[in-house]
N, C-alpha and C positions, 0 to 999 in steps of 0.2 A: 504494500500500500504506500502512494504518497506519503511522507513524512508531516507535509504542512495538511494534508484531508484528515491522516492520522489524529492529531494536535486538534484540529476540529472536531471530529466526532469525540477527542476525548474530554474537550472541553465542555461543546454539547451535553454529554451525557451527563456529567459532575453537575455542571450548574441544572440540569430539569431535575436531577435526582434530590438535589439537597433544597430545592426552593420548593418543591412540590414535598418532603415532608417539614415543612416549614422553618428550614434552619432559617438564623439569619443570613440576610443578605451579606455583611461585611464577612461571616463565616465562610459562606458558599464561595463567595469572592476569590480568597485568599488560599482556601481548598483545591478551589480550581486552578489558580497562578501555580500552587507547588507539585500538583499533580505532572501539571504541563513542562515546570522545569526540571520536573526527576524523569517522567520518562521519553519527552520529546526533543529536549536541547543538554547540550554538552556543559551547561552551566550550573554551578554548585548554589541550590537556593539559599542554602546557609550562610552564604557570602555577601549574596548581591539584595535580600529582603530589607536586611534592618537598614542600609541606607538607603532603599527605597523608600521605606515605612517613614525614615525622618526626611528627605528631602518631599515626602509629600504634607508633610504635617507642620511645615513652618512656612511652609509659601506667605506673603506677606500678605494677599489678598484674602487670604484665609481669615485674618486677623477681624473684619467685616463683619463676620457671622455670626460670633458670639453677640457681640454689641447690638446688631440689626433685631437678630431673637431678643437679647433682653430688653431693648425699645419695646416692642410690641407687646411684650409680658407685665410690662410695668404699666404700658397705656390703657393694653385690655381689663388690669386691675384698678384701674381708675377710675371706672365707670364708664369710661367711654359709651359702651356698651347702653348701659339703660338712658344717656343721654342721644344715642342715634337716631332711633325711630323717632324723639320727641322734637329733636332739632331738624329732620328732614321732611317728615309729614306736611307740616303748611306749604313748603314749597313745593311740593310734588304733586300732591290731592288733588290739582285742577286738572292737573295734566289727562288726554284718555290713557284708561287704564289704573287711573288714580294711586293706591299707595302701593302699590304692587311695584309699582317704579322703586320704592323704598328697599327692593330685596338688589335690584339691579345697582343703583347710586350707594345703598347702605354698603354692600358689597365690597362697592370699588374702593370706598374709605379705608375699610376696615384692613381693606387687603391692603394698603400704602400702609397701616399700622402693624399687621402681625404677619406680612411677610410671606403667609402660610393658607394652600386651601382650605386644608379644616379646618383650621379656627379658625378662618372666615365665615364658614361655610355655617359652624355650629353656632357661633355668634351671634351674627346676624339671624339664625332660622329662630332660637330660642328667643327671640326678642319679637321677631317681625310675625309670625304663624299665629297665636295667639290673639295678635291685636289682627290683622287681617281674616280668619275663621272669624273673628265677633263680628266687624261688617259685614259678612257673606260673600267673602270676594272666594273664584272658582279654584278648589282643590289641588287640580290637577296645576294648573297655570302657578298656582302658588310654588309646588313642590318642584315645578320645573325651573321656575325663573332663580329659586336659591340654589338647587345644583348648578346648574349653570355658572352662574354669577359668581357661588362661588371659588371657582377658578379663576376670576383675578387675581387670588391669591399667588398666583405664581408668575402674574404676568408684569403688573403693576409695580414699581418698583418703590420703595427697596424688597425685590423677591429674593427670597433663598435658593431657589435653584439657578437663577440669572451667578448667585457668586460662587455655585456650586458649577456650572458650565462655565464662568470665568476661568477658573483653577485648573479645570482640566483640562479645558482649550485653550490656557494663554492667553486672555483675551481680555483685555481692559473691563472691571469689575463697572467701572465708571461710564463707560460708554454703553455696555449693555444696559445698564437701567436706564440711562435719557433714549435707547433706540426702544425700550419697550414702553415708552408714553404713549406714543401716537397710536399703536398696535391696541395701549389698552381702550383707550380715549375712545377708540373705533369699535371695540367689542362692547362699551357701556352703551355706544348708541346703535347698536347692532340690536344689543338688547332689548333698550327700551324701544324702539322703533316697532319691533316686532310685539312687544305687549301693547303698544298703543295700538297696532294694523288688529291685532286678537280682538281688543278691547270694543273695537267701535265694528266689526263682524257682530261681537256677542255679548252685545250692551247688557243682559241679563243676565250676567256671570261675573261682569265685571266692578261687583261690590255699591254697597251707599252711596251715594252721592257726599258727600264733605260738603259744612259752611264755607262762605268763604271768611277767610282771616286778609285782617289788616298787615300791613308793612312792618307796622310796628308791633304786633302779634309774633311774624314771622322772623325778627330780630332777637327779639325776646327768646323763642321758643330754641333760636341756634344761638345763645348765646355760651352755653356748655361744650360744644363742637366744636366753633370757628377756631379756640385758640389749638386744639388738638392739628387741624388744619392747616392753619398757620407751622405749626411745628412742622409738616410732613415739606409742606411747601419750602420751606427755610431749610430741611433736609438736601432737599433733591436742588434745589436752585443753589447751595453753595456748592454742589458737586459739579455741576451744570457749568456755572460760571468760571470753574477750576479754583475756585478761593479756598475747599478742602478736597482731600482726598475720602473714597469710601469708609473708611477707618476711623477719618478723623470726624467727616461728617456724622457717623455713626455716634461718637464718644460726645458731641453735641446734642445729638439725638436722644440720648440718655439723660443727659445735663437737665435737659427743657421737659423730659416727661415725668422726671423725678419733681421738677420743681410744678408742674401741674397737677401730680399728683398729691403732693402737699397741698396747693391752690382748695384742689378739692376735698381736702380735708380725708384722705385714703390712704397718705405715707405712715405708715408706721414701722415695725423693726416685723413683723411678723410679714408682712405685703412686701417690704425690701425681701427677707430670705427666703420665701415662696417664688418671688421671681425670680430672682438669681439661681435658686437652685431648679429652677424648671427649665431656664433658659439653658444651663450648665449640663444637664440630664440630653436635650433635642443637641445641642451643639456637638459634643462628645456623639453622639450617635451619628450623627454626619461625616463626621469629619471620620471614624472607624471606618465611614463608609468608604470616602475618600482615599485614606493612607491603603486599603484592601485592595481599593479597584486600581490603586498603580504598580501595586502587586501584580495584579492579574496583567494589567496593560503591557508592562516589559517584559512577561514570562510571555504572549503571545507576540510581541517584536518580537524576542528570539528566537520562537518556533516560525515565524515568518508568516503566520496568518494577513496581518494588513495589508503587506504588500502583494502576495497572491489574490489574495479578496479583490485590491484594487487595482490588480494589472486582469483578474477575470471582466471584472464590471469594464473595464475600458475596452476589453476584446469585445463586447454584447454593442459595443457604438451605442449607447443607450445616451438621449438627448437630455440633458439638466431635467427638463422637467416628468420624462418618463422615470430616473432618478428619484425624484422626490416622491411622484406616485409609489414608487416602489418603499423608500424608505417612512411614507403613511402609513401605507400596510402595516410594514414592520414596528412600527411605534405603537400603533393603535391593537396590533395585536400582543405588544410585552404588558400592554398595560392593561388587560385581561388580569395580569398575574404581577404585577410589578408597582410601586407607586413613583414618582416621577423620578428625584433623584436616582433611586435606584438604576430607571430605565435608562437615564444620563450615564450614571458611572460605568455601566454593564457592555452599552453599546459602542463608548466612546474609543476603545482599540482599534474598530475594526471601521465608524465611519467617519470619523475624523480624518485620517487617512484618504477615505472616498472621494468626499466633498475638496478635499484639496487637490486630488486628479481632477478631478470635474472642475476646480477652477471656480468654487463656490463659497463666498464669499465667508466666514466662518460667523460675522460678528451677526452677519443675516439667519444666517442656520439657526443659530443662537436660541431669535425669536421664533424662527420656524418650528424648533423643536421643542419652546417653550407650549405653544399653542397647541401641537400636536398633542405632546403629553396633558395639557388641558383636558382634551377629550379625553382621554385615558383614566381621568380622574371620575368622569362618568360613563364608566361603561362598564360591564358588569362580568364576570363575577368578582372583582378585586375594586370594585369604585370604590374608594373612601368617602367621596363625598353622599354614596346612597346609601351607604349604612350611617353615616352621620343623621342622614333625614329619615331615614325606616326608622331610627331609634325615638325621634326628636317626636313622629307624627303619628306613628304608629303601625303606619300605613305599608303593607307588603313589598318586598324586590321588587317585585314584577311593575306595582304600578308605578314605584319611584324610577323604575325602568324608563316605562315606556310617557311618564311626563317627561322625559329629560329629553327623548329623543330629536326634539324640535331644537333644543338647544346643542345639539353635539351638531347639527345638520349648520346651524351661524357657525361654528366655530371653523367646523370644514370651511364654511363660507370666508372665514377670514383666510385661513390658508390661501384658499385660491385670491383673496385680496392680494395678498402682502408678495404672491409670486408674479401677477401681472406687474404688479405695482411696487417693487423694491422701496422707493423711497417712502413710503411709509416707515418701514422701518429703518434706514440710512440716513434721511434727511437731517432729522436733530444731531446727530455724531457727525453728520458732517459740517453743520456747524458751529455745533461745540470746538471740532478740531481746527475749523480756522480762525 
């Protein structure tokens, strides 16, 4: 047998064997790197793991992640939370479709604060379900628009996988988050556009009609929000500007929400080490992931997987975008079984690699596979986001299934955006860079 198809099937078999009886991932990972360098390559894993292990655990961008989690953990603890629905309702209610918008806009917020699909996802559902079921707004539309929506958790920046595909790809931590604004920007009104087109079809689903509120109702009512806002805003725009780096804007980040949290009367010594140690627990488990999958990455450079992969795919003359088709597929079906970082660190040997024959831009991919794995986040049997909502509402797989599926079909729909249309996602980094 080929040596490099060898090293394939025996990777293959390692990782479906150990994920499918639930090891972890960073286990399976690291399992499969030493398998591959004991019996497919000439090199002593004894040797070359542990400075793999530390040259992937100090990378400087790295540094990001803690801080970016513990922002979020501190803000989520600050009430944000009970203050969202109360400060977005007045302005939304007129709108068709009325507070249902609040799952889509609530969303977006939430995920600039906690970085992460499911706690956006359980956040906002916990908050918003409740007051939405008391008006009668429709079931189905409810438990679709929060899966959905909530995946901008990973899109909206500061997101944890944009600095987790940073690291692996080399690829400026900073520019990735200002290239997935406009991406997200586009998917809130992807969203709401489509519950506004539902809304005015099926005005009799589409919940109470709302008073209307005054200007200064509507002031009042976001006066708990705007400075969380403000904070995200002042994150991302001194990164934007180049006045901090991610790190630094990060350690700012924490400055302003510690001191908001005091504001709101929520800092205490009990709320600081609940955060830090939750932030400390999700950080550590990432980054295991990380230091595993560079494991696995140079044990399959040595058995020569990437470059065979990527001189077969160039013999198939396959065009960019039959490429992407293809790598859809493959995204949409790991995530079946995998949750986003994972399907990042897992895939990233063999297509990173690709995309660079192909001549495809990486900082684009970036986003491209940020979205993708979006879908991946609802699709089922491994959605995290539908068991977030099965738990939340009650309501079986199947139907949290098959509400979601209008919203997995927009996000497809941005994919094919973002590939007619590049500069959606290029535009702002390019010019940031000048």
């Amino acid at each position: 047998m080929d040596p490099v198809i060898g090293a394939s099937l025996l990777l293959a078999a390692t990782l479906t064997l150990l994920l499918v009886t639930g090891v972890w991932i960073g286990i399976a990972l690291i399992v499969g790197g030493i398998l591959v360098f004991a019996f497919c390559t000439p090199v002593d894993p004894g040797s070359i793991m542990p400075s793999t292990l530390w040259d992937a655990s100090w990378n400087w961008a790295l540094t990001a992640l803690p801080l970016f989690i513990w922002m979020g953990e501190i803000l989520t603890r600050a009430g944000l939370s009970a203050s969202l629905f109360s400060g977005l309702a007045p302005w939304l209610r007129r709108w068709p479709g009325g507070l249902m918008h609040v799952n889509v806009v609530g969303c977006g917020v939430m995920a600039a604060v906690a970085g992460s699909s499911s706690v956006t996802c359980a956040t906002v559902g916990r908050m918003s379900i409740p007051e939405l079921t008391k008006r009668g707004y429709d079931r189905r539309m409810m438990i679709g628009s929060l899966a959905g929506s909530g995946t901008f958790g990973l899109m909206i920046p500061p997101s944890i996988v944009m600095i987790v595909y940073g690291v692996i790809a080399q690829q400026s931590v900073a520019r990735l988050f200002i290239a997935g604004i406009l991406p997200g920007l586009m998917l809130v009104a992807l969203f709401s556009g489509f519950i506004a087109l539902w809304s005015l079809r099926n005005p009799a689903l589409a919940g109470q009609p709302e008073p209307p509120t005054t200007l200064g109702e509507k002031l009042r009512a976001s006066r708990d929000l705007l400075p969380v806002v403000g904070l995200i805003v002042a994150v991302i725009s001194a990164i934007y500007a180049g006045i901090a780096t991610p790190t630094e804007a990060a350690t700012l980040g924490i400055a302003g929400a510690l001191a908001l949290a005091a504001w709101n009367r929520r800092l205490d010594r009990r709320m600081f080490m609940e955060s830090l140690l939750s932030a400390t627990r999700i950080s550590c488990m990432i980054s295991f992931i990380i230091g595993t999958a560079a494991v696995l990455s140079i044990s399959v450079g040595f058995a020569d997987i990437p470059r065979a992969l990527a001189g077969w795919v160039d013999s198939l003359q396959l065009s960019n975008y039959a490429l992407l088709a293809v790598l859809t597929v493959v995204f949409l079906a790991l995530g079946c079984f995998l949750e986003g970082n994972s399907i990042l660190v897992l895939t990233s040997p063999v297509i990173l690699p690709m995309i660079a024959t192909a001549g495809i831009d990486p900082l684009w991919f970036g986003i491209y596979a940020v979205i993708v794995i979006e879908c991946a986040q609802i699709t089922p049997p491994v959605g995290f986001n539908l068991f977030i909502l099965k738990s939340i509402t009650g309501a079986s797989i199947w139907e949290v299934t098959k509400a979601t599926l209008p919203f997995v079909g927009l996000l497809l729909l941005a994919v094919v955006l973002i590939v007619l249309f590049p500069a959606i996602v290029t535009f702002l980094p390019g010019l940031m860079m000048r």
